[in-house]
matplotlib code that plots the C-alpha trace (Angstrom):
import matplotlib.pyplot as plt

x = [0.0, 1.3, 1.5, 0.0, 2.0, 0.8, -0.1, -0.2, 3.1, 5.4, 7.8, 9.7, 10.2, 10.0, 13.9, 14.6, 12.1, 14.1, 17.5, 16.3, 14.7, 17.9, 20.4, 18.8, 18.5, 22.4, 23.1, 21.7, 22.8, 23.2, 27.2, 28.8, 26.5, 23.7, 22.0, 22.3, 21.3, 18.8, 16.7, 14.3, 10.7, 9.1, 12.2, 11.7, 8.5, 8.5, 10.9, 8.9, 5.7, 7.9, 9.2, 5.7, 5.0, 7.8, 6.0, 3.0, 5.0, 5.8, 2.6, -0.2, 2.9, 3.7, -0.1, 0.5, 4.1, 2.2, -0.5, 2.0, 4.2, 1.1, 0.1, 3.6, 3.4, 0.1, 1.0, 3.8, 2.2, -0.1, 2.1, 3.7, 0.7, -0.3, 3.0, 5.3, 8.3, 8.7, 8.2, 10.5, 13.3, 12.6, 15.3, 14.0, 10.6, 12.8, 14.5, 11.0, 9.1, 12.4, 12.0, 8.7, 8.8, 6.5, 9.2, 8.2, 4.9, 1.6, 1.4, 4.6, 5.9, 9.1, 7.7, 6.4, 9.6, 11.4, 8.8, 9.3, 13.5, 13.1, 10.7, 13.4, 15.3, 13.7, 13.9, 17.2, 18.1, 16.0, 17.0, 20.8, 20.0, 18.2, 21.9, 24.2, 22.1, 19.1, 18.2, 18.0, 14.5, 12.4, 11.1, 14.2, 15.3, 12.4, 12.5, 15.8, 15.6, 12.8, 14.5, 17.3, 15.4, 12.0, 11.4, 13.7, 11.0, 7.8, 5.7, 4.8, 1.0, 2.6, 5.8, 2.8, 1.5, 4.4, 5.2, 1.6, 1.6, 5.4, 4.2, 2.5, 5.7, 6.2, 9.8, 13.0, 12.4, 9.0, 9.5, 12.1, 10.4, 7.1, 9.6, 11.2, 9.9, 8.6, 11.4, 14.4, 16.1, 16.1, 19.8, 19.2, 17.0, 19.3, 22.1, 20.2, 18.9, 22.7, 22.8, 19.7, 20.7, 24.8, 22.6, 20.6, 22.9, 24.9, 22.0, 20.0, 23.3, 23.2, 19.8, 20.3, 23.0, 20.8, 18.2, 20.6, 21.7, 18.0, 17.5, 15.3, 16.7, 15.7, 11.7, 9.6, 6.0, 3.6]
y = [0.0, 3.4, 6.4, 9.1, 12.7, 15.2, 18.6, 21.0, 23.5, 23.0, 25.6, 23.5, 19.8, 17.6, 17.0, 20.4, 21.4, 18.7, 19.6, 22.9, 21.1, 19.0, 21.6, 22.9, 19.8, 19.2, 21.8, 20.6, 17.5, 14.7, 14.4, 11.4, 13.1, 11.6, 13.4, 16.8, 16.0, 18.2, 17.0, 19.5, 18.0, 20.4, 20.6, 16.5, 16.0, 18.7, 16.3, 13.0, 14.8, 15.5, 12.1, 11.2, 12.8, 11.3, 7.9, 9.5, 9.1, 5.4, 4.8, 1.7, 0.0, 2.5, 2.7, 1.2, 2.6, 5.7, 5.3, 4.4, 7.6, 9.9, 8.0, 8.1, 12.1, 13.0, 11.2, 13.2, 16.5, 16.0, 15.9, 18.8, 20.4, 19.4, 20.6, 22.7, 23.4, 19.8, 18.4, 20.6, 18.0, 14.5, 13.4, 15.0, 13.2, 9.8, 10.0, 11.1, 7.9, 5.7, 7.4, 6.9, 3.0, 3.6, 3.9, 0.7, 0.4, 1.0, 3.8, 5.7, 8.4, 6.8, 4.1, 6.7, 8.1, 5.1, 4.1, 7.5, 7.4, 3.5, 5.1, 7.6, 5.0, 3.3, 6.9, 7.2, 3.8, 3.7, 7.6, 6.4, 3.3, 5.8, 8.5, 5.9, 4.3, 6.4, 3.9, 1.3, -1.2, 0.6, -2.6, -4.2, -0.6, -0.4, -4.3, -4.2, -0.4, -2.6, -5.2, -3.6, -1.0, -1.9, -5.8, -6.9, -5.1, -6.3, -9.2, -11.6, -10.0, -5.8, -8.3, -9.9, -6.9, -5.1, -8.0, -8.1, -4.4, -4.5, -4.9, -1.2, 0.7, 3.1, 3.0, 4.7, 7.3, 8.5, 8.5, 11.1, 12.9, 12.9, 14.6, 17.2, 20.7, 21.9, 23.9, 21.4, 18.5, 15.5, 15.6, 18.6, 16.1, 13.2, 15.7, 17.0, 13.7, 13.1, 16.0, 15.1, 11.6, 12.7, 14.9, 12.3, 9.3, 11.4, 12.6, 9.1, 7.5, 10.3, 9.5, 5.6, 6.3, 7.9, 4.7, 2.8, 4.9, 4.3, 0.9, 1.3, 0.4, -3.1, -2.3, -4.7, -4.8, -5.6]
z = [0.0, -1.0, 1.2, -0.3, 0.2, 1.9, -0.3, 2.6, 2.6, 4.9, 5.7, 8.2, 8.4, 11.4, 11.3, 11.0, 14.1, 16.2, 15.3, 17.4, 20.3, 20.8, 20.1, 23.4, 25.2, 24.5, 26.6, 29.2, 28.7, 32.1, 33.2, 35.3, 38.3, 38.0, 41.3, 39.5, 36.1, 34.1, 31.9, 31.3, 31.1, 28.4, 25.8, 26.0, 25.4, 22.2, 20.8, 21.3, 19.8, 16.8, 16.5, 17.2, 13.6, 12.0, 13.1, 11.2, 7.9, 8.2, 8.4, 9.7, 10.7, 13.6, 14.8, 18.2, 18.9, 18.1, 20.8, 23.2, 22.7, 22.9, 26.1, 27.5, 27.0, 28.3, 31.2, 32.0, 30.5, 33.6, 36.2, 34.8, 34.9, 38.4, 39.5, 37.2, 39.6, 40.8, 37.4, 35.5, 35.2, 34.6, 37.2, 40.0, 38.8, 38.8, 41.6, 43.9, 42.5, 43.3, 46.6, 47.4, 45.7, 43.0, 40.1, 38.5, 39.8, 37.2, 35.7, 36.7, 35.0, 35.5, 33.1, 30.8, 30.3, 29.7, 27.2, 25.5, 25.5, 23.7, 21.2, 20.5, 20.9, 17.4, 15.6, 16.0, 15.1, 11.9, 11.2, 11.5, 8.8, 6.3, 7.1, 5.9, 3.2, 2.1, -1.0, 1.6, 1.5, 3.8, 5.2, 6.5, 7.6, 10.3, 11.2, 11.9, 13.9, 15.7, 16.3, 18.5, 20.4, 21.2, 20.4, 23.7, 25.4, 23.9, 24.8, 21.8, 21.5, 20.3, 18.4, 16.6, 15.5, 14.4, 12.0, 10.7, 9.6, 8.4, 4.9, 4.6, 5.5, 2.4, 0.2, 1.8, -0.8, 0.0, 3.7, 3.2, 0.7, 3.3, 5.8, 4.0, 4.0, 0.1, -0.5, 0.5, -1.6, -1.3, -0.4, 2.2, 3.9, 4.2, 6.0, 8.2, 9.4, 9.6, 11.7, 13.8, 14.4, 15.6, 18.0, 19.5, 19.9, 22.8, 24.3, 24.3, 26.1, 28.4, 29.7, 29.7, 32.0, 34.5, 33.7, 34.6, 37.9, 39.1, 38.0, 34.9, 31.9, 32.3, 32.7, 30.3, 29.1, 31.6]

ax = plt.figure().add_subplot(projection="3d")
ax.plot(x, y, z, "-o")
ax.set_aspect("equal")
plt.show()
């Protein structure tokens, strides 16, 4: 099944909009001290509802990832709106819910941002195949980004269905076309996803570090 493009005009593209939100969350980005990282909470979630766009463009395939992410970022948009001073930083927000127990317990926000860094997780991965090989079969490309970032995590039933819509991912080509703003190239768009992804590899480490410092990076599907 073919995607079909989009006619509206678009003066900036996703990738372009993100390069901006991470050039700021860089920055800030977490050192060896865990206990004074900053992660600031509204930079981060600016990012995933842009990467939550560039799911858009793959298509069916992404339809549950998709819900997840949205889910994953309302849930933390509440607390941040319930308490904007304490939620700020999403490591003050992890280490209170280690604190208090509840880090891994339902529907943490702990979770939700673990959820949210894998899901980035994925982007980058499959943004980093498309960089070094933009001709590449767009199929494989996401199976493979799949593979290594979210499938560890997955139980067989989200697995299942991730295989099942594989087949309605649209070619290499025309994902990068769907992402590029109307007056960039082709080629524009594959360096600055170049640029995006050299941006987000550091910062992704940074923040399974801190996972890691709080016992999270190991968290599976319920």
């Amino acid at each position: 099944m073919k995607q079909k493009k989009s006619t509206e005009i678009r003066s900036s593209s996703e990738i372009s909009s993100a390069i901006e939100e991470l050039s700021v969350l860089v920055l800030v980005k977490p050192g060896d001290n865990h206990e004074a990282a900053l992660i600031p909470t509204k930079p981060f979630l600016s990012l995933c509802y842009l990467v939550l766009q560039v799911l858009d463009k793959i298509g069916p395939t992404m339809t549950v990832l998709r819900q997840d992410v949205q889910q994953n970022i309302k849930r933390l948009e509440m607390v941040l709106e319930s308490n904007s001073s304490l939620s700020s930083n999403l490591v003050e927000i992890l280490k209170t819910e280690t604190r208090e127990g509840n880090a891994k317990k339902g529907a943490s926000c702990s979770k939700a941002f673990v959820w949210l860094t894998r899901s980035l997780d994925f982007a980058s991965a499959l943004l980093l195949t498309l960089s070094r090989d933009s001709g590449i079969n767009m199929e494989e490309a996401v199976q493979e980004a799949y593979n290594i970032t979210l499938k560890p995590w997955h139980g067989w039933i989200s697995s299942a269905a991730f295989r099942v819509a594989l087949k309605l991912v649209p070619d290499s080509k025309s994902f990068i076309d769907l992402l590029k703003a109307n007056d960039e190239s082709y080629d524009t768009q594959t360096e600055k996803i170049k640029i995006l992804v050299s941006l987000l590899a550091p910062f992704l480490e940074g923040i399974h570090c801190i996972l890691k410092a709080y016992d999270l990076n190991n968290l599976k599907a319920a």
